[in-house]
C-alpha atoms as an extended CHARMM CRD file, in Angstrom:
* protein
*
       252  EXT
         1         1  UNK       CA              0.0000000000        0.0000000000        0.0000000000  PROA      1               0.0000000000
         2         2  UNK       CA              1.2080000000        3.2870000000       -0.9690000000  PROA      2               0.0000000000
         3         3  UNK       CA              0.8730000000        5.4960000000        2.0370000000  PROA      3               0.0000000000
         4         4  UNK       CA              1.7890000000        8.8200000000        0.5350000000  PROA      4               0.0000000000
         5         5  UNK       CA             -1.2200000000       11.3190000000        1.5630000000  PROA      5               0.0000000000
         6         6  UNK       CA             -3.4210000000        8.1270000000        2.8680000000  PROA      6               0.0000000000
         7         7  UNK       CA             -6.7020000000        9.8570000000        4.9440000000  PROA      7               0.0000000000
         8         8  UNK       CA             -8.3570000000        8.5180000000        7.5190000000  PROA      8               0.0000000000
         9         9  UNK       CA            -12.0070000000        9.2890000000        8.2910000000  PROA      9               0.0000000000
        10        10  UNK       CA            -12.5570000000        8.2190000000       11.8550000000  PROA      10              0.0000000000
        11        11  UNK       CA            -11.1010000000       10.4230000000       14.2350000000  PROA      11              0.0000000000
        12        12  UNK       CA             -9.3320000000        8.7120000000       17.5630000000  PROA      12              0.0000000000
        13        13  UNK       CA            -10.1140000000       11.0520000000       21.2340000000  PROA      13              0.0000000000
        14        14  UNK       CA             -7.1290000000       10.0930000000       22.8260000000  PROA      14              0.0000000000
        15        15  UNK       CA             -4.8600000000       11.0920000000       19.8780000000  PROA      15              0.0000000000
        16        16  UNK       CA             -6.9280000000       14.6370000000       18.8610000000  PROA      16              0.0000000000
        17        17  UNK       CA             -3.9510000000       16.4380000000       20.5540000000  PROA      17              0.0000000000
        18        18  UNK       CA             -0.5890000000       15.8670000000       18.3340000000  PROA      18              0.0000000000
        19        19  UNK       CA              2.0980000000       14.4230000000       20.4520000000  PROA      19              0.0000000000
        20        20  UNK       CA              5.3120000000       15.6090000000       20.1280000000  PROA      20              0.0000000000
        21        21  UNK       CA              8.1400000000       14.3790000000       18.6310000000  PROA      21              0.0000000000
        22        22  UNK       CA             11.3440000000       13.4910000000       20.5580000000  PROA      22              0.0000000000
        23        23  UNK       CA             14.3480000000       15.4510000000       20.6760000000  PROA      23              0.0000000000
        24        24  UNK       CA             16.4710000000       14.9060000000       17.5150000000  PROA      24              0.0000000000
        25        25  UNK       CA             18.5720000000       11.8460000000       18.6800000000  PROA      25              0.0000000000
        26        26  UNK       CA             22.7740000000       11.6910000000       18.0270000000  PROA      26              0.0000000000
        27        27  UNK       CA             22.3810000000        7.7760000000       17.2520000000  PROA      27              0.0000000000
        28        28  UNK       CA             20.0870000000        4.8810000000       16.4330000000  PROA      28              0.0000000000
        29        29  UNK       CA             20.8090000000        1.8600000000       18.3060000000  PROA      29              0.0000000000
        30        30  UNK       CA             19.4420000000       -1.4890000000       16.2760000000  PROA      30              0.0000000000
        31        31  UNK       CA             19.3120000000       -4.2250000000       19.0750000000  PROA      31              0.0000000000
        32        32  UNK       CA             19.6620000000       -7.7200000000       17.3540000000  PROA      32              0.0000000000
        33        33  UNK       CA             18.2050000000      -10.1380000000       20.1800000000  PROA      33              0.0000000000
        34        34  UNK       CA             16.6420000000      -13.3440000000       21.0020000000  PROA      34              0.0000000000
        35        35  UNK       CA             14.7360000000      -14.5400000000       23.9340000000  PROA      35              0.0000000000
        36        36  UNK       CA             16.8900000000      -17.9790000000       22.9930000000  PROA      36              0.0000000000
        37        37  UNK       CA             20.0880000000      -16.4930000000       23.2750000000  PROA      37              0.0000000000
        38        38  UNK       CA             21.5020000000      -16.6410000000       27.1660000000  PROA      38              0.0000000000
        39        39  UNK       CA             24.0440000000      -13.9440000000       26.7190000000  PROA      39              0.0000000000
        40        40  UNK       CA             20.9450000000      -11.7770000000       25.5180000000  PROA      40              0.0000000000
        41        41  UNK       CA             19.5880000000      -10.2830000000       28.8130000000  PROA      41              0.0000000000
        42        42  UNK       CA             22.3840000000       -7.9040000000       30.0420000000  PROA      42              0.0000000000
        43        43  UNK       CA             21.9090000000       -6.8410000000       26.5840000000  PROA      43              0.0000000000
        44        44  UNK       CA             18.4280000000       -6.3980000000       26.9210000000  PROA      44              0.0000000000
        45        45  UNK       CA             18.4290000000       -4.4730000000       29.7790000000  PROA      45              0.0000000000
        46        46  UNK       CA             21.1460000000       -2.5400000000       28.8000000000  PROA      46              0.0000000000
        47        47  UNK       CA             19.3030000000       -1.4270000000       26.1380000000  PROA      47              0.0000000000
        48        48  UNK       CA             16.2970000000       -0.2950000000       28.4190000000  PROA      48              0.0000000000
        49        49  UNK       CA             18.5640000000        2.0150000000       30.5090000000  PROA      49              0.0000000000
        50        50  UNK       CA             19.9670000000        3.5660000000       27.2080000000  PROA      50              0.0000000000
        51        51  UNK       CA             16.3300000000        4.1470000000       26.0010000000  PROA      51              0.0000000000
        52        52  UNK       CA             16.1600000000        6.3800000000       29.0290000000  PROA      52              0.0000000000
        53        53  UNK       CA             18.4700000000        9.0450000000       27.2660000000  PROA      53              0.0000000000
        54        54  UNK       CA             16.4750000000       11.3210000000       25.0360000000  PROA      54              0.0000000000
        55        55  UNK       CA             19.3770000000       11.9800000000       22.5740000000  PROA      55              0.0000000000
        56        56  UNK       CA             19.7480000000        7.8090000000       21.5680000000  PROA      56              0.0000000000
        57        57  UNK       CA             16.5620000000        6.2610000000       19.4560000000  PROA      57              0.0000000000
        58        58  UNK       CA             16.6150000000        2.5180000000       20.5660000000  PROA      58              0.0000000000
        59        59  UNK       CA             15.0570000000       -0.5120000000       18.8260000000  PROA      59              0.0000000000
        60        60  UNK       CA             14.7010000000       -3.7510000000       20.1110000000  PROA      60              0.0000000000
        61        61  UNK       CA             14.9360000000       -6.4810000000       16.8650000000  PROA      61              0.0000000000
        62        62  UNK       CA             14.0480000000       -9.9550000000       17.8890000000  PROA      62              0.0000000000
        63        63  UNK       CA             15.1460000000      -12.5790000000       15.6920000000  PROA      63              0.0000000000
        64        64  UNK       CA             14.3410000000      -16.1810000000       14.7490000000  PROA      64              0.0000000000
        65        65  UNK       CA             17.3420000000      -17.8570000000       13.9360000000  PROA      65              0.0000000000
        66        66  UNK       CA             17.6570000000      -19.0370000000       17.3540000000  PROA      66              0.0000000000
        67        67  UNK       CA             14.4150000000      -20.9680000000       17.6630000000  PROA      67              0.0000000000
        68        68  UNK       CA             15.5770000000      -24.3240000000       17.0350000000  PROA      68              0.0000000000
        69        69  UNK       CA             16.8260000000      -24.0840000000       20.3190000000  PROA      69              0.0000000000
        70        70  UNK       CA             13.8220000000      -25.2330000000       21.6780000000  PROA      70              0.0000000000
        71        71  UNK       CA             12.3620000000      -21.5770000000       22.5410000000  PROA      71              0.0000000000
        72        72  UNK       CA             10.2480000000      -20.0070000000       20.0240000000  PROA      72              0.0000000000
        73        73  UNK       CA             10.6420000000      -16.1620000000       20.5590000000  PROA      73              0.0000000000
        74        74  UNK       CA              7.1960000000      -14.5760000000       20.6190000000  PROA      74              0.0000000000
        75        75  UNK       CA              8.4110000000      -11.4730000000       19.6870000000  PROA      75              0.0000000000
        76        76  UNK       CA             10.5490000000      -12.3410000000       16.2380000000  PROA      76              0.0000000000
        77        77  UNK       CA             10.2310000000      -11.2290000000       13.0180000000  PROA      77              0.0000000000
        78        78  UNK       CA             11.9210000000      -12.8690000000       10.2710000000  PROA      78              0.0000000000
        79        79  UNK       CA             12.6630000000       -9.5870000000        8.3400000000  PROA      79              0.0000000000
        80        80  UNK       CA             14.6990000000       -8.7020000000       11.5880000000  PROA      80              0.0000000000
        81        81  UNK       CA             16.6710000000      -11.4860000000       10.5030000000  PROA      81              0.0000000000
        82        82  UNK       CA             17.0910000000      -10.7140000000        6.7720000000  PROA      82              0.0000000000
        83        83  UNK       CA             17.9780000000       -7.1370000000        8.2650000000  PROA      83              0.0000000000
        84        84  UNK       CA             20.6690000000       -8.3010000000       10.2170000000  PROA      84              0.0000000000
        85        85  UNK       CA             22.1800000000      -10.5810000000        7.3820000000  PROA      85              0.0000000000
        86        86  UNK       CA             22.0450000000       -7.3750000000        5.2470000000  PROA      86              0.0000000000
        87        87  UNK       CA             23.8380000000       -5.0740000000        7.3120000000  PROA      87              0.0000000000
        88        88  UNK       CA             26.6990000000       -7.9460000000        7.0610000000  PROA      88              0.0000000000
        89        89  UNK       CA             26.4410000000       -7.9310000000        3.6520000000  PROA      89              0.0000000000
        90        90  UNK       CA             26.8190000000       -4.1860000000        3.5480000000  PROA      90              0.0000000000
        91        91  UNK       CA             30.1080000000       -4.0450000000        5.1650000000  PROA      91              0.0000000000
        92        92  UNK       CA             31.6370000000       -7.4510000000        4.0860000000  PROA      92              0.0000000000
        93        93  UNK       CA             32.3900000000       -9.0130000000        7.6140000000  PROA      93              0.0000000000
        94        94  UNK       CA             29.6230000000      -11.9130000000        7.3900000000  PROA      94              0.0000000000
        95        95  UNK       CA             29.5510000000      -10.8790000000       11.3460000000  PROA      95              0.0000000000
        96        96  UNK       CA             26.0560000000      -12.0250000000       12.4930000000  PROA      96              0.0000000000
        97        97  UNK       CA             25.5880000000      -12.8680000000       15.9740000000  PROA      97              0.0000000000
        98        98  UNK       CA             23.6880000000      -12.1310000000       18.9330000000  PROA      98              0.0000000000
        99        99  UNK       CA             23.8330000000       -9.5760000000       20.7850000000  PROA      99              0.0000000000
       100       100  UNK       CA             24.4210000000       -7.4420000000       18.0750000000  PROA      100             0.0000000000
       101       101  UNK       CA             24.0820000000       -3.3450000000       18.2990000000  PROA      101             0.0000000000
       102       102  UNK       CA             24.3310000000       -1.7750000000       15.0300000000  PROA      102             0.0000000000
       103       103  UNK       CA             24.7760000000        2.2250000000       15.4860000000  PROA      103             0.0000000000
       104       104  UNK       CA             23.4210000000        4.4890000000       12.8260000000  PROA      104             0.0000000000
       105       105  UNK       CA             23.5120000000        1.9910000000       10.5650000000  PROA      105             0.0000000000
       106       106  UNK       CA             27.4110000000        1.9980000000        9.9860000000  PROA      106             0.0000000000
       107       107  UNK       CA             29.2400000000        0.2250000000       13.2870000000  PROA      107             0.0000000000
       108       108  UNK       CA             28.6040000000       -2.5140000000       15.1210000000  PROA      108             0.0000000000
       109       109  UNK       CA             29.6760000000       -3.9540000000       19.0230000000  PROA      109             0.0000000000
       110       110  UNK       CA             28.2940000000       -6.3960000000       21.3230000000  PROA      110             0.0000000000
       111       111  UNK       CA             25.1140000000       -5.5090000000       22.8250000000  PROA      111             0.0000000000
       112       112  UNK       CA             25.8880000000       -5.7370000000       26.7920000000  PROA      112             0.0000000000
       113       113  UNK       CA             29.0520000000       -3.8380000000       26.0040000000  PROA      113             0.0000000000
       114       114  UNK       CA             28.3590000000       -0.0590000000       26.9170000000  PROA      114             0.0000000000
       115       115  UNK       CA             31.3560000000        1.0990000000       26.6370000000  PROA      115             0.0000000000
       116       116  UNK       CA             31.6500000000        0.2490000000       23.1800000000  PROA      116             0.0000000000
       117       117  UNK       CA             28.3800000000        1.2070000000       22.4130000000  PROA      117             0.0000000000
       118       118  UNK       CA             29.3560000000        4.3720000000       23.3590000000  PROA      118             0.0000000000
       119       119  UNK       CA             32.8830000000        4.4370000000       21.5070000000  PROA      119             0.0000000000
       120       120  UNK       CA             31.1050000000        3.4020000000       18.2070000000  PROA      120             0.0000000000
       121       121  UNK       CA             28.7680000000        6.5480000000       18.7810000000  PROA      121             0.0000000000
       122       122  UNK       CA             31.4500000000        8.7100000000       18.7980000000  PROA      122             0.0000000000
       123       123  UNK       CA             33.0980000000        6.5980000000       15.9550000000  PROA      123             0.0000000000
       124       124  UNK       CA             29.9400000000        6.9330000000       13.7910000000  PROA      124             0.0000000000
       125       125  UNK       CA             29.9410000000       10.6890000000       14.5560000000  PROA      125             0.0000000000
       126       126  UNK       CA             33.9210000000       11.6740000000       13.7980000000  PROA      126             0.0000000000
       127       127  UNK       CA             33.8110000000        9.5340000000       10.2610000000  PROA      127             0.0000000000
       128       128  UNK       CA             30.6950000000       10.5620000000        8.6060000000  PROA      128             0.0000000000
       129       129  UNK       CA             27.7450000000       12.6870000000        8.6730000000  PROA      129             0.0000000000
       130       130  UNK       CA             24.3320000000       10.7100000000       10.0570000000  PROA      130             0.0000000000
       131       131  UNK       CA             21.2670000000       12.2460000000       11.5480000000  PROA      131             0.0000000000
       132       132  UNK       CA             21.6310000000       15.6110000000       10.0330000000  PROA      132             0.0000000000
       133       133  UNK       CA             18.1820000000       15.4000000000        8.1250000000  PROA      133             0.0000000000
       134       134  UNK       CA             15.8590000000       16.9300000000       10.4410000000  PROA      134             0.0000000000
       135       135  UNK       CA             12.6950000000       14.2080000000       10.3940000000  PROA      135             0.0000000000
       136       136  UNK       CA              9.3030000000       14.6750000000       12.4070000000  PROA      136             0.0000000000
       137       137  UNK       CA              7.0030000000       12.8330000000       12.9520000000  PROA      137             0.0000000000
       138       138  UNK       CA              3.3160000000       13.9830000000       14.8220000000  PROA      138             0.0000000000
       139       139  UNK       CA              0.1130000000       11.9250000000       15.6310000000  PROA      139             0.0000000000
       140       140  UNK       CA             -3.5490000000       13.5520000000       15.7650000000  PROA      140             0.0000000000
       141       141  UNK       CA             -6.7810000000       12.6180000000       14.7280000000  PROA      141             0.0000000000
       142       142  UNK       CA             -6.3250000000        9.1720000000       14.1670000000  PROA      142             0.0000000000
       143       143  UNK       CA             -3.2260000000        9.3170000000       11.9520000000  PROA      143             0.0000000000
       144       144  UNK       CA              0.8600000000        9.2940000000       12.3320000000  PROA      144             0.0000000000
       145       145  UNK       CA              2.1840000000       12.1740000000        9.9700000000  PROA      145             0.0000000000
       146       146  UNK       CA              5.7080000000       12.0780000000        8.8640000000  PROA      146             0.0000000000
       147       147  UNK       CA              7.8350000000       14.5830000000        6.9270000000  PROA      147             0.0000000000
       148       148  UNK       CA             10.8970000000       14.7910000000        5.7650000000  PROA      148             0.0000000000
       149       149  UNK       CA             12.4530000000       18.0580000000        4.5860000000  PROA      149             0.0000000000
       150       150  UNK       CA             14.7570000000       18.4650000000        1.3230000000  PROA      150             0.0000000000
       151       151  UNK       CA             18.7080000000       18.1210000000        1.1460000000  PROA      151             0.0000000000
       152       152  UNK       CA             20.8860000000       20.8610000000        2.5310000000  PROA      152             0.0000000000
       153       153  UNK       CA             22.8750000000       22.4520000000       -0.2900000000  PROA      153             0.0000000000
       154       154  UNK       CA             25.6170000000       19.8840000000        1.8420000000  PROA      154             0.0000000000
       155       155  UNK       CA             23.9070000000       16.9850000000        2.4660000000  PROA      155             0.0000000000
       156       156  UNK       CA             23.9180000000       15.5700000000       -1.1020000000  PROA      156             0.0000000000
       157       157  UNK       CA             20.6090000000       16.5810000000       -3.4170000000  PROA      157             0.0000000000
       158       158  UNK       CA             21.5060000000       13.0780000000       -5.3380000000  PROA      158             0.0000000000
       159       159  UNK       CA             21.1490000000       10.3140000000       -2.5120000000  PROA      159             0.0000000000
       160       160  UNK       CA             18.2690000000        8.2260000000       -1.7910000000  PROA      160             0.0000000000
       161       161  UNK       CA             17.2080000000        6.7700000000        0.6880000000  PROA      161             0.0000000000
       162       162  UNK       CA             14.7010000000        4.6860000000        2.1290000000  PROA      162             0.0000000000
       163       163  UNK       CA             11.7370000000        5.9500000000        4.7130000000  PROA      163             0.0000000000
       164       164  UNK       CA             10.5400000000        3.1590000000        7.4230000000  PROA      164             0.0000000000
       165       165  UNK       CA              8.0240000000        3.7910000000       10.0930000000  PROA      165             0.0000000000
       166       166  UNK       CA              8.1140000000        0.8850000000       12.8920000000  PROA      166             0.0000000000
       167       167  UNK       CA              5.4860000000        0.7120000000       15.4210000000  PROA      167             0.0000000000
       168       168  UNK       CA              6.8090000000       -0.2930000000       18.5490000000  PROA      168             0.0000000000
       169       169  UNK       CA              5.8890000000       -1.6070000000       22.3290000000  PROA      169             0.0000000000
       170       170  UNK       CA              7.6400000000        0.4970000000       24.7950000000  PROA      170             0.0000000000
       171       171  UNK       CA              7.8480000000       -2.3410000000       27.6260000000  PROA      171             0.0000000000
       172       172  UNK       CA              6.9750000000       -5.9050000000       27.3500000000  PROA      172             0.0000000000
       173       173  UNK       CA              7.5660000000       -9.1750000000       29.8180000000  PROA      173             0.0000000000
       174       174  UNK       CA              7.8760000000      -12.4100000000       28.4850000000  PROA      174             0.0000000000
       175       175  UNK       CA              8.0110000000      -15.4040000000       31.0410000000  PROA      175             0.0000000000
       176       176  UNK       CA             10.5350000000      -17.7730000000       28.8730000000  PROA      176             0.0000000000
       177       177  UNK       CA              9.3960000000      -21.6690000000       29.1310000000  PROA      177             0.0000000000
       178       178  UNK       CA             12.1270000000      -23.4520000000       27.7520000000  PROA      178             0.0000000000
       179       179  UNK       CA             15.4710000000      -23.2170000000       25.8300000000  PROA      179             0.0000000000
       180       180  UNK       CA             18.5220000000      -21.6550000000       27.2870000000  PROA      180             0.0000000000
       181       181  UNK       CA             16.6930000000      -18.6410000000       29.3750000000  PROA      181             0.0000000000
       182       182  UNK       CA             14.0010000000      -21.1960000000       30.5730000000  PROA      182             0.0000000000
       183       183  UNK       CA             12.1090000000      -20.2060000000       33.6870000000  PROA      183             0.0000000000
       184       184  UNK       CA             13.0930000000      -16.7420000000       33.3800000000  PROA      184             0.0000000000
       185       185  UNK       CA             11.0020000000      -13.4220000000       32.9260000000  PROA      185             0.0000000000
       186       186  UNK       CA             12.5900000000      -11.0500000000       30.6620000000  PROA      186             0.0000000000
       187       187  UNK       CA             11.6840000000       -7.5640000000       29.5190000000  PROA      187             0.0000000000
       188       188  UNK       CA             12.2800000000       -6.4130000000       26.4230000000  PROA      188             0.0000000000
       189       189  UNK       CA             12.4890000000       -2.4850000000       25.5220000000  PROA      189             0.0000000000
       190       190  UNK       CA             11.0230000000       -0.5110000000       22.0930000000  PROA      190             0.0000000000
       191       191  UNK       CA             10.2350000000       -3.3620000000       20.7220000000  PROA      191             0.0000000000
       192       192  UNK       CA             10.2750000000       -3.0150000000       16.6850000000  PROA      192             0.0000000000
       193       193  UNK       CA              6.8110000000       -4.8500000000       15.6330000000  PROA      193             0.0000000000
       194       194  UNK       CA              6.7380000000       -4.3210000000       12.0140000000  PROA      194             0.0000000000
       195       195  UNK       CA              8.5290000000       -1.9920000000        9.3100000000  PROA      195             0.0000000000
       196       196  UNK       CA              6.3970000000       -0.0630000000        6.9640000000  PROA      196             0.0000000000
       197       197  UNK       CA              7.9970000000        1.4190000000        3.7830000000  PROA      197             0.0000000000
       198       198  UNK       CA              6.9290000000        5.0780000000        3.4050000000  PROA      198             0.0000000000
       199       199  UNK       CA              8.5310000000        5.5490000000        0.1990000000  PROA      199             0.0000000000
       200       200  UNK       CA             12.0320000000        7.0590000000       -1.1170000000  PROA      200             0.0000000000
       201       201  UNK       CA             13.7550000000       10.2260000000       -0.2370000000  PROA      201             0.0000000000
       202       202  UNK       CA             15.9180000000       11.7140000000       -3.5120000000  PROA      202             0.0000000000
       203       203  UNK       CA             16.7490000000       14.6930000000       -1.5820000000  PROA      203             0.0000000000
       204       204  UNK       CA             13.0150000000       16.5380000000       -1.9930000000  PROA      204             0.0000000000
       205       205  UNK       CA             10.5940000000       17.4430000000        0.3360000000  PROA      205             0.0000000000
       206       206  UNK       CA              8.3590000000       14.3550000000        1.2500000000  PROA      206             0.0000000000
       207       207  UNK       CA              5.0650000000       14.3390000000        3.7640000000  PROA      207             0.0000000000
       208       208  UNK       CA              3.5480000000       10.8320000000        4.7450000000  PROA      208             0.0000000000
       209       209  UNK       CA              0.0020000000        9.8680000000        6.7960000000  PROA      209             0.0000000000
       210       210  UNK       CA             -0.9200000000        6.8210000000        7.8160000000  PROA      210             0.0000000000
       211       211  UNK       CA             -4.2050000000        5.6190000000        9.8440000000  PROA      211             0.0000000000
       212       212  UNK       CA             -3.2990000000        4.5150000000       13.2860000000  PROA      212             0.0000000000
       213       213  UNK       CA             -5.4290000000        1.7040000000       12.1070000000  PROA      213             0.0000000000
       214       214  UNK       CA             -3.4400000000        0.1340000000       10.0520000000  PROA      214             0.0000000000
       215       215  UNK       CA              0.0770000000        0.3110000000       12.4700000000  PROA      215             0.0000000000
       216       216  UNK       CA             -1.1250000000       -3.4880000000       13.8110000000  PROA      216             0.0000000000
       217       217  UNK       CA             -0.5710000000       -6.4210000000       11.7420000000  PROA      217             0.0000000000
       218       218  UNK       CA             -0.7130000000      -10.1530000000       12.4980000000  PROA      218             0.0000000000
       219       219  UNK       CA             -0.8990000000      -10.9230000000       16.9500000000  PROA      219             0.0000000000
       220       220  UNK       CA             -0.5020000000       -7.0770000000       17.4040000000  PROA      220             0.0000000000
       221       221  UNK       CA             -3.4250000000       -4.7670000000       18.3800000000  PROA      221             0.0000000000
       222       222  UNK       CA             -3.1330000000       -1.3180000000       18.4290000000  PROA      222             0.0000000000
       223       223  UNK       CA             -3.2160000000       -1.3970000000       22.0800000000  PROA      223             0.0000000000
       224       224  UNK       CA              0.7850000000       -2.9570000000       21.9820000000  PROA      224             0.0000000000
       225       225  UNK       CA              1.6500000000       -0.1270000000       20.2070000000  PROA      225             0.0000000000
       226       226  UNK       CA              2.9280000000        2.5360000000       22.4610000000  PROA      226             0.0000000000
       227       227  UNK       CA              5.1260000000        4.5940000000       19.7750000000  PROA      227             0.0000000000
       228       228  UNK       CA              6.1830000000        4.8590000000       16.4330000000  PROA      228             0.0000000000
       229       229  UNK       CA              9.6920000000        5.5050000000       15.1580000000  PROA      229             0.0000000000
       230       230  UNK       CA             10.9590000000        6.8150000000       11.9720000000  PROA      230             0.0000000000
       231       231  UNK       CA             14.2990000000        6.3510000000       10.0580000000  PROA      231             0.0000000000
       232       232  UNK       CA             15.5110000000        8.0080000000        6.9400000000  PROA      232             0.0000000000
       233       233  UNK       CA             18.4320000000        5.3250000000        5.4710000000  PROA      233             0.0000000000
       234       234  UNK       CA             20.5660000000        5.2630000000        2.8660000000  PROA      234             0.0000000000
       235       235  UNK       CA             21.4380000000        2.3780000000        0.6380000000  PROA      235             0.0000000000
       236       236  UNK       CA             18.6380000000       -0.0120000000       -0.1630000000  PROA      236             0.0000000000
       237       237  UNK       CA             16.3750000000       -2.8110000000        2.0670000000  PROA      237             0.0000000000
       238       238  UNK       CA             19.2220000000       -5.2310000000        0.9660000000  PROA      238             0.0000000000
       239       239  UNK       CA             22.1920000000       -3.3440000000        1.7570000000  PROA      239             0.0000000000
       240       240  UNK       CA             21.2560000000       -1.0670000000        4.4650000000  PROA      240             0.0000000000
       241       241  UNK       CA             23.7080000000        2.0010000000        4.7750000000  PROA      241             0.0000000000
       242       242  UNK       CA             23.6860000000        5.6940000000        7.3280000000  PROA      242             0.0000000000
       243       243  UNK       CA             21.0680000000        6.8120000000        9.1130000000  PROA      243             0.0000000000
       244       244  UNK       CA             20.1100000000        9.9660000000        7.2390000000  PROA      244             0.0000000000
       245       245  UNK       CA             17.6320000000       11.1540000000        9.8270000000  PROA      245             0.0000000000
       246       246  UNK       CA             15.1420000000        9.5440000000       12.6580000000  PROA      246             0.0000000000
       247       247  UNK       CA             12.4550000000       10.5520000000       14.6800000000  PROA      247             0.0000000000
       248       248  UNK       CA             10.1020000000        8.8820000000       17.0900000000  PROA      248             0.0000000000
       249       249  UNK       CA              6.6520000000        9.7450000000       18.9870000000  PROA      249             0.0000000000
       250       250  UNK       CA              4.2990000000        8.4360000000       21.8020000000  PROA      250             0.0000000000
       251       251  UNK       CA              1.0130000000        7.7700000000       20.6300000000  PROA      251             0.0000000000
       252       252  UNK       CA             -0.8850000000        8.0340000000       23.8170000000  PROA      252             0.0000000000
């Protein structure tokens, strides 16, 4: 579905006010997790104490590849996994492993590792030029609103990138059953439910709506959905490159 300048009739009470967008954030942190994978939790809750600073936009990626473990995890998505191979692809290093943080879409470090999360910040930041594309995104009367401006006369008029929205659950516990976090209740932070394509960004002016209706897909309701996030990034689905520009949004 194409969602460029999508209306939506009905009109939600508890979104009539727009809520506003987040402080433009220094650095997207990609969590690649599994509620199979024991070295996962410090990870995980690593990641919920860094969600805690405005300036970082964290995302919580469950994937599957773990499941023959014996543990299913409720919360993966298979294009989290497809993701992840990508971004190896993109550099060359074939590194895929859990847990993974990739930051701004460029550097990665182990997960529980906050030191080196923070190092590869700062890395990101000294050797190229991500997040400087000022992105909002609003919600009101039933609808998430997204828009991106045009290039800078610096940032490169010629790029393109690709525009994701990801609904996301702010705070979830899962009570593992079996595998190698069995009999342990985990909680998992801004946790990415779904990506929607928006469209392209050539370095014009772009505006995107989409009904909060349609943000749920599959065993989601809107109800799990506590926030949506945005990402501007270069490259292509396959070969994932910098974050251009994010933004992200309570919707209650």
């Amino acid at each position: 579905m194409n969602y460029r300048h999508i209306t939506f009739a009905a009109v939600f009470a508890c979104t009539s006010l727009a809520a506003p967008a987040f402080a433009e954030p220094r650095a997207v942190i990609e969590l690649f997790t599994s509620q199979g994978c024991s070295s996962c939790p410090a990870a995980d809750k690593l990641l919920g104490e860094l969600a805690q600073d405005p300036s970082l936009l964290t995302m919580s990626l469950a994937v599957d590849y773990w499941d023959y473990l014996g543990w299913k995890d409720t919360l993966a998505v298979h294009g989290h996994t497809v993701r992840q191979r990508a971004y190896a692809d993109a550099r060359g290093d074939r590194e895929v492993y859990t847990p993974q943080v990739v930051i701004n879409g460029v550097v990665h470090v182990l997960g529980s590792d906050k030191a080196a999360i923070e190092k590869a910040i700062t890395q990101s930041r000294s050797t190229a030029s991500p997040l400087k594309l000022p992105v909002t995104v609003t919600v009101a009367d039933g609808k998430v609103t997204v828009n991106v401006p045009a290039a800078a006369e610096n940032q490169g008029a010629n790029q393109t990138a690709d525009i994701w929205l990801c609904p996301i659950t702010g705070k979830t516990p899962v009570a593992i059953g079996r595998g190698e976090n069995s009999g342990k209740t985990l909680t998992y932070n801004n946790v990415v439910r779904r990506w929607v394509k928006l469209g392209e960004w050539t370095g014009k002016a772009a505006s995107f709506t989409v009904p909060l209706a349609d943000l749920p897909k599959d065993d989601t309701s809107l109800a799990d959905i506590d926030r949506v996030s945005v990402i501007v990034q270069s490259g292509s689905a396959a070969k994932p490159g910098m974050m251009l520009g994010a933004a992200t949004t309570t919707l209650h």
